[in-house]
C-alpha positions as CSV (number, residue, x, y, z in Angstrom):
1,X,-175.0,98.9,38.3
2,X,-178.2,99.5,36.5
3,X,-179.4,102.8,36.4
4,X,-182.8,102.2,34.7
5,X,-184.4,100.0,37.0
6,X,-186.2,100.4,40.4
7,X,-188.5,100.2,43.2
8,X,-191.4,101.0,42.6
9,X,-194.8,100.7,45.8
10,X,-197.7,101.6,43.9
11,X,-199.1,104.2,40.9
12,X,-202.0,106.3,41.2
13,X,-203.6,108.1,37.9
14,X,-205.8,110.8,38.0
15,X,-203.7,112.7,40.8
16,X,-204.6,115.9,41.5
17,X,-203.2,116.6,44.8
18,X,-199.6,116.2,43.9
19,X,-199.1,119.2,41.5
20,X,-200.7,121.4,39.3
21,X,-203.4,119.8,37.1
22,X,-204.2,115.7,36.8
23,X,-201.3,113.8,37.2
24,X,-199.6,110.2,37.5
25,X,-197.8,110.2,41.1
26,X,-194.6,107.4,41.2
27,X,-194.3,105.9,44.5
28,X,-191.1,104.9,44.9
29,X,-190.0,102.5,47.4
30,X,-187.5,103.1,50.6
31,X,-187.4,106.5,53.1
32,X,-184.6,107.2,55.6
33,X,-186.5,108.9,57.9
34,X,-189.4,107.0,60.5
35,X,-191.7,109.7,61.0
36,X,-193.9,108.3,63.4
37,X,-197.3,109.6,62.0
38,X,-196.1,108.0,58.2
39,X,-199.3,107.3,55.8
40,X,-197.7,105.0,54.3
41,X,-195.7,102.3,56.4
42,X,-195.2,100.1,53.0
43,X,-193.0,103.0,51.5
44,X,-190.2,102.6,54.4
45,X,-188.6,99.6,53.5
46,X,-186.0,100.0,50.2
47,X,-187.0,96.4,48.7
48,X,-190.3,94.3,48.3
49,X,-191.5,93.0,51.3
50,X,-194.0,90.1,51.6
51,X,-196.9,89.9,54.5
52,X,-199.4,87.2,55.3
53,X,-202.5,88.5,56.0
54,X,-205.3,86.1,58.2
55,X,-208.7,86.9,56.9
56,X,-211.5,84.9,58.9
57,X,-215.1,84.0,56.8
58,X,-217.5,81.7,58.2
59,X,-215.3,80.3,60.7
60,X,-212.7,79.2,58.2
61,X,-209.3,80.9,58.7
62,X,-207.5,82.2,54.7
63,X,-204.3,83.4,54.7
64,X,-203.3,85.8,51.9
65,X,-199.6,86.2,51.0
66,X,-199.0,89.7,49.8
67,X,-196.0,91.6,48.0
68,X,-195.2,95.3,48.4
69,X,-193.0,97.0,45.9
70,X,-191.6,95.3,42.7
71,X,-189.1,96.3,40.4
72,X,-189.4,98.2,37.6
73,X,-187.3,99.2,34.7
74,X,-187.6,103.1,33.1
75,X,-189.5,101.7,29.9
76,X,-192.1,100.0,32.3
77,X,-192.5,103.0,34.1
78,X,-192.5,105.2,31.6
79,X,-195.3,103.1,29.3
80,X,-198.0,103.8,32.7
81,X,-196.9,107.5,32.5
82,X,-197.5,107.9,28.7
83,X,-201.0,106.2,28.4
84,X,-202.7,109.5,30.5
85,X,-200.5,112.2,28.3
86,X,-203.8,113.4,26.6
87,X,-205.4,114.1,30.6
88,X,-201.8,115.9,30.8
89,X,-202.2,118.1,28.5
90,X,-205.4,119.2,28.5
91,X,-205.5,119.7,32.1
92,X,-201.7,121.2,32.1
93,X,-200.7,118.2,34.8
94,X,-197.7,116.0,34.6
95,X,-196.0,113.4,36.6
96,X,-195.3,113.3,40.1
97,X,-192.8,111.3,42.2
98,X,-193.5,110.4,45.5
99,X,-192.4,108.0,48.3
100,X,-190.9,106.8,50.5
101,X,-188.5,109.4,49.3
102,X,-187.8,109.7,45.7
103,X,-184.3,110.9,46.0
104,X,-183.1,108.1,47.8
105,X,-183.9,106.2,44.2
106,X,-181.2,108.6,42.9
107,X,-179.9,107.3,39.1
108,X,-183.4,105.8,38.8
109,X,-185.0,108.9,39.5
110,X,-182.9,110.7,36.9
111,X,-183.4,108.4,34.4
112,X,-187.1,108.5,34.5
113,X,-187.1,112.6,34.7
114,X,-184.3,112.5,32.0
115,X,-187.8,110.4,30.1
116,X,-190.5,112.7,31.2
117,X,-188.0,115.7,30.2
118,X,-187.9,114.1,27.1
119,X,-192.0,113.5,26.2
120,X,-192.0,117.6,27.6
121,X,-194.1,116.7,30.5
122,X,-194.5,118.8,33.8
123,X,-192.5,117.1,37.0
124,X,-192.9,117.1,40.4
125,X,-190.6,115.8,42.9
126,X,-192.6,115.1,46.7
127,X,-189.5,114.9,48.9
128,X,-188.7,115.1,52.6
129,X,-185.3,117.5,51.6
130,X,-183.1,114.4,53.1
131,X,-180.7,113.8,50.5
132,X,-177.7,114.5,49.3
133,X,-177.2,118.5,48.1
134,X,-175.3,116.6,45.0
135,X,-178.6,114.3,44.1
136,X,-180.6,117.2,44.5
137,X,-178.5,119.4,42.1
138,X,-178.1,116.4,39.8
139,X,-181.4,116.4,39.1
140,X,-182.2,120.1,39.1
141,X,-182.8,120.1,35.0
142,X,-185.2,117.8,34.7
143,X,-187.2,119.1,37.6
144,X,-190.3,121.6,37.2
145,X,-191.4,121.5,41.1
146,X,-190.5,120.9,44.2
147,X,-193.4,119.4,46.9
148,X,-191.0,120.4,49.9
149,X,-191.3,118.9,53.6
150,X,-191.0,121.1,56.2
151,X,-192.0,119.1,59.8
152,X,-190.1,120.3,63.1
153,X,-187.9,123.7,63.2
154,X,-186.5,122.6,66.3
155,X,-183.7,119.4,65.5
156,X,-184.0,117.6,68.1
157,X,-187.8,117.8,67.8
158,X,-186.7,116.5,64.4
159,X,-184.7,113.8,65.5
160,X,-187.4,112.7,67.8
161,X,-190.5,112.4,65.4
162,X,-188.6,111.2,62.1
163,X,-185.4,109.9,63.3
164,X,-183.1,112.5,61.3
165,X,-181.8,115.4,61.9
166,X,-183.1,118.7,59.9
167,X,-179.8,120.1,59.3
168,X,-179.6,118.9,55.6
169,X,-183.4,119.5,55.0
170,X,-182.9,123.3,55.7
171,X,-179.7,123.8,53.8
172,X,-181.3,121.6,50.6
173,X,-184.3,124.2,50.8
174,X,-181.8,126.7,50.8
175,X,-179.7,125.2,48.1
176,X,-183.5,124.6,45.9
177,X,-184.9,128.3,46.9
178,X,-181.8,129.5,45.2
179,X,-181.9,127.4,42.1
180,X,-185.0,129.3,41.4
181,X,-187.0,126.0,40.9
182,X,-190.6,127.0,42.4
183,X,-191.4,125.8,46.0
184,X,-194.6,124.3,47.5
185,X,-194.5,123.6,51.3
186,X,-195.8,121.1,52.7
187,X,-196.2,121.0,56.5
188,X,-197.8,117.5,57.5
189,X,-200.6,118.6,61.0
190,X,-199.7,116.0,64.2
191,X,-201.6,116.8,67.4
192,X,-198.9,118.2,69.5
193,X,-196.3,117.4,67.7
194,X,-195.7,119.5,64.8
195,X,-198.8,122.0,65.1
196,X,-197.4,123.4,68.7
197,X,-197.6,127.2,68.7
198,X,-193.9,127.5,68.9
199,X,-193.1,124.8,65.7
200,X,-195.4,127.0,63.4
201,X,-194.0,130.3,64.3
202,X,-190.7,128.7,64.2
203,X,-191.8,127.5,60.4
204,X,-193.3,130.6,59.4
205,X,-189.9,132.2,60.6
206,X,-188.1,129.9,57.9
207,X,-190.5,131.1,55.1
208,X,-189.5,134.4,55.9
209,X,-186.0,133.7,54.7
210,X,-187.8,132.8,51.2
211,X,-190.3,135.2,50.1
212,X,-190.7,133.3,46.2
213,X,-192.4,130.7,48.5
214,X,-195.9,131.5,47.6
215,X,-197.3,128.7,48.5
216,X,-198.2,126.3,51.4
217,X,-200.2,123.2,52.0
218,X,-201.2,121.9,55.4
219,X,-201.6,118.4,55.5
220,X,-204.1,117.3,58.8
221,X,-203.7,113.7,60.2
222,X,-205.8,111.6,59.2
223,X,-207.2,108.0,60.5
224,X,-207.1,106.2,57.1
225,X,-203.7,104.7,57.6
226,X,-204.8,102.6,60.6
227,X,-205.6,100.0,58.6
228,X,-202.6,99.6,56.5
229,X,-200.6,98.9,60.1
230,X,-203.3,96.3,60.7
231,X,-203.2,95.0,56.9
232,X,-199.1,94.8,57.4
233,X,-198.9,94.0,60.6
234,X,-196.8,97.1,62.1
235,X,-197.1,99.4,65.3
236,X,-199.3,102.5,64.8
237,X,-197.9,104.9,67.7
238,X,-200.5,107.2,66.8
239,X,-203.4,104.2,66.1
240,X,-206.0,106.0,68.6
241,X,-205.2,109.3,67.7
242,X,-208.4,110.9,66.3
243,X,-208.8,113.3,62.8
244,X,-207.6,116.6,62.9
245,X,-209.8,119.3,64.2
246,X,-210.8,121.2,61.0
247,X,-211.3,124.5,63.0
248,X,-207.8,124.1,63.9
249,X,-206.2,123.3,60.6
250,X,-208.3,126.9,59.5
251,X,-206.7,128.8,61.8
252,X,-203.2,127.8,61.0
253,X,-203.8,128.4,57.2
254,X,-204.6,132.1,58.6
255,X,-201.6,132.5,60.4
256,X,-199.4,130.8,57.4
257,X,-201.8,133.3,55.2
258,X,-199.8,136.5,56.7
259,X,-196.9,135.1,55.1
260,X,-197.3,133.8,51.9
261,X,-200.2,134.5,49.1
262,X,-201.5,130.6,49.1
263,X,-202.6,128.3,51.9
264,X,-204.3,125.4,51.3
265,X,-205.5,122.4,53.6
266,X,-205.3,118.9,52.3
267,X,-202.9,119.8,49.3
């Protein structure tokens, strides 16, 4: 099997909200969890997928074929990563992967740490915790940060919303905390969903357990992923939902503030 080639959905420079400093976040194809508020519907699926898009102009109907994802080897990869090391460096940033969920990429994401490990650049991993303890701890050398998921306390909340259970997400924060790697949590802001009263005092009750955690990042729904449904063609359960209340999202960053010395909104 080959190790140093895979999915990769897209690769955004200039980063900043993915890590300290400016980075170059990987988004790697294929997630095992269905959140129903995703961002980004095109990461779910583990292979390239084609859509055919109808665009109307003047009365004429177009249609526009386009692929999602391709595959890509380490070197390819790695030759993007290397041409922003100068914005790196000076701005003490590094590389970020992202998803889908990176550790489901497992060997490819190794290999392309292993790389970054070797050019000494900073690395992020964005990861909803679902994996494997022995991915996890597999990759634990070649990892500076962890961008950490935490959604629903409750599992069967959990199961609901994303489709998984939370049992291994908790005991892979566990298993990370005690690495000693550094932590960011992210907690993603869904209109009664995961910004009930009793799922953040449930949340803030798990960062109790982990006072290192000094930071969190509230992430607010936003509308912007309406149109990639449209543009691909799937159901948006949450398509007329509006943007979150920014009053709201303040007052949460309060009460996550009593716990832990950072608390930002948007990441």
């Amino acid at each position: 099997m080959n190790y140093n080639s895979g999915f990769i959905f897209d690769i955004r420079h200039f980063s900043i909200h993915d890590g300290p400093g400016i980075r170059s976040t990987i988004f790697m194809k294929g997630c095992p969890l269905s959140c129903i508020w995703c961002h980004n519907p095109e990461s779910i699926g583990f292979h390239p997928e084609t859509y055919v898009r109808t665009n109307r102009l003047n009365g004429k109907i177009f249609h526009i074929t386009e692929t999602v994802g391709k595959k890509m080897s380490v070197e390819q990869v790695m030759n993007e990563i290397e041409n922003e090391i100068i914005f790196y460096d000076e701005s003490k940033g590094g590389v970020s992967f992202s998803g889908g969920e990176p550790l489901s990429q497992p060997n490819f994401l190794k290999a392309l740490l292993k790389a970054c490990h070797q050019k000494e650049l900073h690395t992020a991993i964005d990861t909803s915790g679902y994996a494997s303890t022995s991915v996890i701890q597999n990759i634990l050398p070649y990892v500076h940060l962890f961008l950490f998921d935490l959604k629903l306390a409750n599992d069967s909340e959990h199961q609901k919303y994303t489709g998984v259970s939370n049992q291994l997400i908790l005991k892979n924060l566990e298993f990370i905390y005690h690495s000693g790697k550094p932590i960011i949590i992210r907690i993603p802001l869904i209109q009664h969903i995961t910004d009930t009263d009793e799922n953040l005092r449930k949340i803030r009750a798990i960062l109790q357990l982990y006072p290192h955690i000094k930071r969190v990042d509230l992430l607010p729904f936003h509308t912007i992923a309406k149109s990639k449904y449209e543009r691909f063609g799937k159901n948006y359960p949450l398509y007329h939902a509006d943007p979150y209340d920014s009053q709201k999202a303040k007052d949460i960053a309060a009460f996550f503030s009593e716990t832990v010395e950072t608390v930002s909104i948007g990441g």
